[in-house]
LOMAR-85181 format. One record per atom (N, C-alpha, C): x, y, z. Coordinates in steps of 0.2 Angstrom, whole numbers, padded with zeros to 4 digits, always signed. Atoms other than C-alpha are relative to their C-alpha. Example, Ala and Ser with C-alpha at 12.3 -4.5 7.8 and 13.67 -1.06 7.14 Angstrom:
2
+0004-0006+0000;+0062-0022+0039;+0004+0006+0000;-0004-0006-0001;+0068-0005+0036;-0004+0005+0003;
! end
This chain:
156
-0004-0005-0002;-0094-0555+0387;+0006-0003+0004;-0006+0005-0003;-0077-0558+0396;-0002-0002+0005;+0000+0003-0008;-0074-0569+0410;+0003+0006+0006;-0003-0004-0008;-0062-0558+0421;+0001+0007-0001;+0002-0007+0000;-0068-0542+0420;+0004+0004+0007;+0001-0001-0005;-0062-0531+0431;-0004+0005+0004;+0004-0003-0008;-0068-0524+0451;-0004+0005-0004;+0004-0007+0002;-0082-0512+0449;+0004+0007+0005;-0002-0006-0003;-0077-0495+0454;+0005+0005-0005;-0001-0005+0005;-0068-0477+0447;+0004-0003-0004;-0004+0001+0005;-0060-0477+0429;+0001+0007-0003;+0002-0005+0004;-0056-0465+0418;+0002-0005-0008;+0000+0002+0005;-0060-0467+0399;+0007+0001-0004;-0007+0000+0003;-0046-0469+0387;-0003+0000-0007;+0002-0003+0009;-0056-0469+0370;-0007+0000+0002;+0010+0001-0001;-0075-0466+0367;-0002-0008+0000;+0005+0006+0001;-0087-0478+0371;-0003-0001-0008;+0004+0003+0007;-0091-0488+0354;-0009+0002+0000;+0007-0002+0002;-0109-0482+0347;-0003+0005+0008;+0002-0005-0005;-0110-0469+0362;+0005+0006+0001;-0007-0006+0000;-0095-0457+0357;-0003+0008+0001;+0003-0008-0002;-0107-0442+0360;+0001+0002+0010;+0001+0000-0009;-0110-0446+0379;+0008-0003+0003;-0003+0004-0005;-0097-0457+0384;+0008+0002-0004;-0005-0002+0003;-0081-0448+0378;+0009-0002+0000;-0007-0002-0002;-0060-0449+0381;+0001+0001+0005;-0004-0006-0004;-0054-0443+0396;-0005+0003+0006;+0005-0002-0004;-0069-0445+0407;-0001-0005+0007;+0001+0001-0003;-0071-0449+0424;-0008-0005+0000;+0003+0004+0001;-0082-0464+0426;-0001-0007+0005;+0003+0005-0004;-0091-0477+0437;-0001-0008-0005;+0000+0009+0004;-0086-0496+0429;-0005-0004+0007;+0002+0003-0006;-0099-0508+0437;-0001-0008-0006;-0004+0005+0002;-0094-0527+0430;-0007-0005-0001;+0005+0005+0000;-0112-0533+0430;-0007+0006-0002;+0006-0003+0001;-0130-0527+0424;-0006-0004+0001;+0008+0005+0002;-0148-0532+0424;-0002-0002-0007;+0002+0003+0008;-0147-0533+0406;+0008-0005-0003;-0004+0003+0002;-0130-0544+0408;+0007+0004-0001;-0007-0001+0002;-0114-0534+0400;+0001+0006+0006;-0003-0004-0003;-0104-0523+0410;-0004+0007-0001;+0005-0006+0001;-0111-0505+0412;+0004+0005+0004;-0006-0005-0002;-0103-0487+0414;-0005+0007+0003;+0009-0005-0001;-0113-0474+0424;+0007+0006-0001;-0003-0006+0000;-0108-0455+0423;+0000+0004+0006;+0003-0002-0008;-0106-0444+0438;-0004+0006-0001;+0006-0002-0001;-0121-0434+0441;+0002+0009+0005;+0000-0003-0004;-0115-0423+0455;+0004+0001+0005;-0007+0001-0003;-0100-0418+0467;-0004+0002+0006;+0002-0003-0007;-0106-0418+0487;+0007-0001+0004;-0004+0000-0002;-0092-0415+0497;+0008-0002-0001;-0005-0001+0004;-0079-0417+0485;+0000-0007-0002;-0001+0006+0003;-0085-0434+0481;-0005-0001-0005;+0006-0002+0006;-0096-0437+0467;-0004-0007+0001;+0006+0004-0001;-0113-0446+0465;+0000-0002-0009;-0001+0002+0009;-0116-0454+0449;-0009-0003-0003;+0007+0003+0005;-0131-0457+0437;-0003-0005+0001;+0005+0008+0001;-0144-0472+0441;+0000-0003-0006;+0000+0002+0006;-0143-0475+0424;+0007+0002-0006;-0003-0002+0005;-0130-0479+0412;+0001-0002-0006;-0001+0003+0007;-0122-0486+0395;+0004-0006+0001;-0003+0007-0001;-0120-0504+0392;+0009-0001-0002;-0007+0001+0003;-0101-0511+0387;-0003-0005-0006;+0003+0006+0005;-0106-0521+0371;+0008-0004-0005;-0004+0000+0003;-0090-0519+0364;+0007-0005+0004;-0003+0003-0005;-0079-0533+0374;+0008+0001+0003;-0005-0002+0001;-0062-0526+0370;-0001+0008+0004;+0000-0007-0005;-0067-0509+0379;+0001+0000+0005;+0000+0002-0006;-0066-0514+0396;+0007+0002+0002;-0007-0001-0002;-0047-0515+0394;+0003+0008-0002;-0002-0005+0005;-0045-0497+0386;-0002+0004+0008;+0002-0007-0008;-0052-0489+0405;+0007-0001+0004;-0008-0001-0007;-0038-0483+0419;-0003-0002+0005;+0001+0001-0007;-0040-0491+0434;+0000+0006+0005;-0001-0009-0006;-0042-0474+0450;+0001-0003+0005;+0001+0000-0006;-0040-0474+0467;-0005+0000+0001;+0005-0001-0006;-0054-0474+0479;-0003+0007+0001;+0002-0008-0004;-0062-0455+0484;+0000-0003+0006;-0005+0005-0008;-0054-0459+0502;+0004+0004+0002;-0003-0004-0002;-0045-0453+0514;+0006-0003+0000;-0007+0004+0002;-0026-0457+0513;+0005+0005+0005;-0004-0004-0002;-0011-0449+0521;+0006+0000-0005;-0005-0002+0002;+0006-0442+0513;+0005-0008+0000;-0005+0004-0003;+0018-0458+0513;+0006+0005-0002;-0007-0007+0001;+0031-0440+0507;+0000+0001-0001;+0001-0007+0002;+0030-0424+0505;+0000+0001-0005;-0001-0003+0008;+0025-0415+0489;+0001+0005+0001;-0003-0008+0002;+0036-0400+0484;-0006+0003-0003;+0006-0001+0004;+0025-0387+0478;+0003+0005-0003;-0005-0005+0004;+0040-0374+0475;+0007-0004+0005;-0005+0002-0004;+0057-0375+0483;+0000+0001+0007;+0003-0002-0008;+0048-0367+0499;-0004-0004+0002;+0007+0002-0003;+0034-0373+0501;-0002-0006-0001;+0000+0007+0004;+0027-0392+0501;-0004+0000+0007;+0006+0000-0002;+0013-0402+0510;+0004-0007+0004;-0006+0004-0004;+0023-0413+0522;-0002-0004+0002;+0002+0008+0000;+0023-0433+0524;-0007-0002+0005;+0004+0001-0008;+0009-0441+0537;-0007+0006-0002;+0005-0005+0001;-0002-0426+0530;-0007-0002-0001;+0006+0002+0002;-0022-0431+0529;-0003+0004-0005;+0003-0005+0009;-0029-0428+0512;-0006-0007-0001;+0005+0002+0004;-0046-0433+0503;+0002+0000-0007;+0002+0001+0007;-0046-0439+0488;-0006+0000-0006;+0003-0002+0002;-0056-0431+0476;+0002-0002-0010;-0002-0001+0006;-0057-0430+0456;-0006+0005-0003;+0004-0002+0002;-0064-0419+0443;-0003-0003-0006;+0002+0004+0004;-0075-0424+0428;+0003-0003-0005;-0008+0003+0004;-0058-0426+0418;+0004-0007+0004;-0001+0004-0004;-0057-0439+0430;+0010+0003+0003;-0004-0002-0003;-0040-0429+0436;+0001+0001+0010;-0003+0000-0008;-0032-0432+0454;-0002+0007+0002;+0000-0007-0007;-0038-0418+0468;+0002-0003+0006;-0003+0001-0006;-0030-0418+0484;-0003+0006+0005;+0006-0004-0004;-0043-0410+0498;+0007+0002+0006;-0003+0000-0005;-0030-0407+0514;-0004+0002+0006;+0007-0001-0007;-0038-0410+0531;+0003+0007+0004;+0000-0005-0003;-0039-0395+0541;-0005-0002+0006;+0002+0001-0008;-0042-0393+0560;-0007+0005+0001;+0002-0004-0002;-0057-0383+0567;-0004-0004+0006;+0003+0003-0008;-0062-0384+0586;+0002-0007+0000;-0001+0008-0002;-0064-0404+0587;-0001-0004-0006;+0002+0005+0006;-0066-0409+0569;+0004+0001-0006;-0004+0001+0006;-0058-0412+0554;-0005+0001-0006;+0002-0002+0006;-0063-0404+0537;+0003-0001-0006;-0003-0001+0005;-0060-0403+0520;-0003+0005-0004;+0003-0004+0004;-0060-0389+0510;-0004-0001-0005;+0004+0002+0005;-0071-0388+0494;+0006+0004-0007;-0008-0001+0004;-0053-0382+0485;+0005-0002+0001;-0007+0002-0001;-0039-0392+0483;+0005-0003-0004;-0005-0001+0008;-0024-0396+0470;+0000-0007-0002;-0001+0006+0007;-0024-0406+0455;+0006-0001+0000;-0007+0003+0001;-0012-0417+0453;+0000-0005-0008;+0000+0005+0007;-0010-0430+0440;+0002-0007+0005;+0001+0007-0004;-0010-0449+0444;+0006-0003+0003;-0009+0001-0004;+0010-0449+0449;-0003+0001+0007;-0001+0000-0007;+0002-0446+0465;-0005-0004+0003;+0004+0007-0004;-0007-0463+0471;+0005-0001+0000;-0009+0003-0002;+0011-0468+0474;+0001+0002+0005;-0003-0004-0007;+0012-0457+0489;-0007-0002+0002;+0006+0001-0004;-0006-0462+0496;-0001-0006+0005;-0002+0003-0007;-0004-0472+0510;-0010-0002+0004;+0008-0001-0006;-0024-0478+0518;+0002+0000+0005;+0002-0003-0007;-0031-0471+0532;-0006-0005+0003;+0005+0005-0003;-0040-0487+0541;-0004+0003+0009;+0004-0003-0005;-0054-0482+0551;-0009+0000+0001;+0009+0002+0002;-0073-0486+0556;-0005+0007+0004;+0002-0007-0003;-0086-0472+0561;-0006-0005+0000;+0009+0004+0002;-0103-0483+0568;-0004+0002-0003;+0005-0005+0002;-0117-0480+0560;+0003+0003-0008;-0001-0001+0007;-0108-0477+0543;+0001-0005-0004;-0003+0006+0003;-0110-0488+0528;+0007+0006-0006;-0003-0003+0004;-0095-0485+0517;+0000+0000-0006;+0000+0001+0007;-0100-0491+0501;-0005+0003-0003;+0005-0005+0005;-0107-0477+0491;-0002+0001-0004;+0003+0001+0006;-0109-0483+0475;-0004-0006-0001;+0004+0008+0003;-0118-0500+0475;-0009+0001+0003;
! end
């Protein structure tokens, strides 16, 4: 397999998985992890959305095909990020810079933008919130911050 694979973490697919074009399609959000117990590279699928973040299959499909690897899109993080400047959403209306949003995707592996909202003493996020396209990791800016007693890595 290659040397320099790259980081584990999201992608989206760009053509079908070779010898798994039924399951592992186009245009599909997707868990890249760079190493396996059987050696090549391995792609899980997501399983289930809690909180607007998705969990992903224990079990996936290997990469055999060495030339695949580069055919996937790099994604952000499902993370909280701020506004680094306002998105227009008509000539009225827009979601204005500094703003706290989750990042979210659906199985099209397509940008969701959750927006934090206040209640009493805590910050929420909806379970509805606007599609974007990948022009808006450009405007996401992280949100650094530790909460005790939380691990953050939730795919490994």
């Amino acid at each position: 397999m290659q040397e320099n694979l790259p980081p584990c973490g999201l992608y989206r697919t760009t053509e079908p998985l070779p010898g798994k074009e039924q399951w592992v399609r186009a245009g599909m959000l997707v868990y890249f992890h760079n190493h396996s117990q059987q050696g090549p590279p391995l792609l899980l699928l997501p399983a289930e959305n809690k909180l607007n973040r998705w969990v992903f299959h224990d079990k996936g499909y290997l990469i055999r095909e060495p030339g695949y690897v580069e055919t996937l899109e790099g994604l952000k993080d499902e993370s909280l990020y701020v506004l680094a400047e306002p998105i227009y959403l008509s000539r009225e209306e827009f979601i204005p810079e500094d703003t706290l949003v989750q990042l979210g995707y659906n199985r099209s592996a397509d940008p969701i933008l959750f927006l934090g909202q206040f209640e009493d003493n805590a910050i929420f996020f909806p379970d509805s919130g606007l599609k974007c396209t990948s022009e808006v990791f450009d405007l996401l800016e992280d949100v650094r911050f530790r909460v005790p007693g939380q691990d953050g890595d939730r795919h490994h």
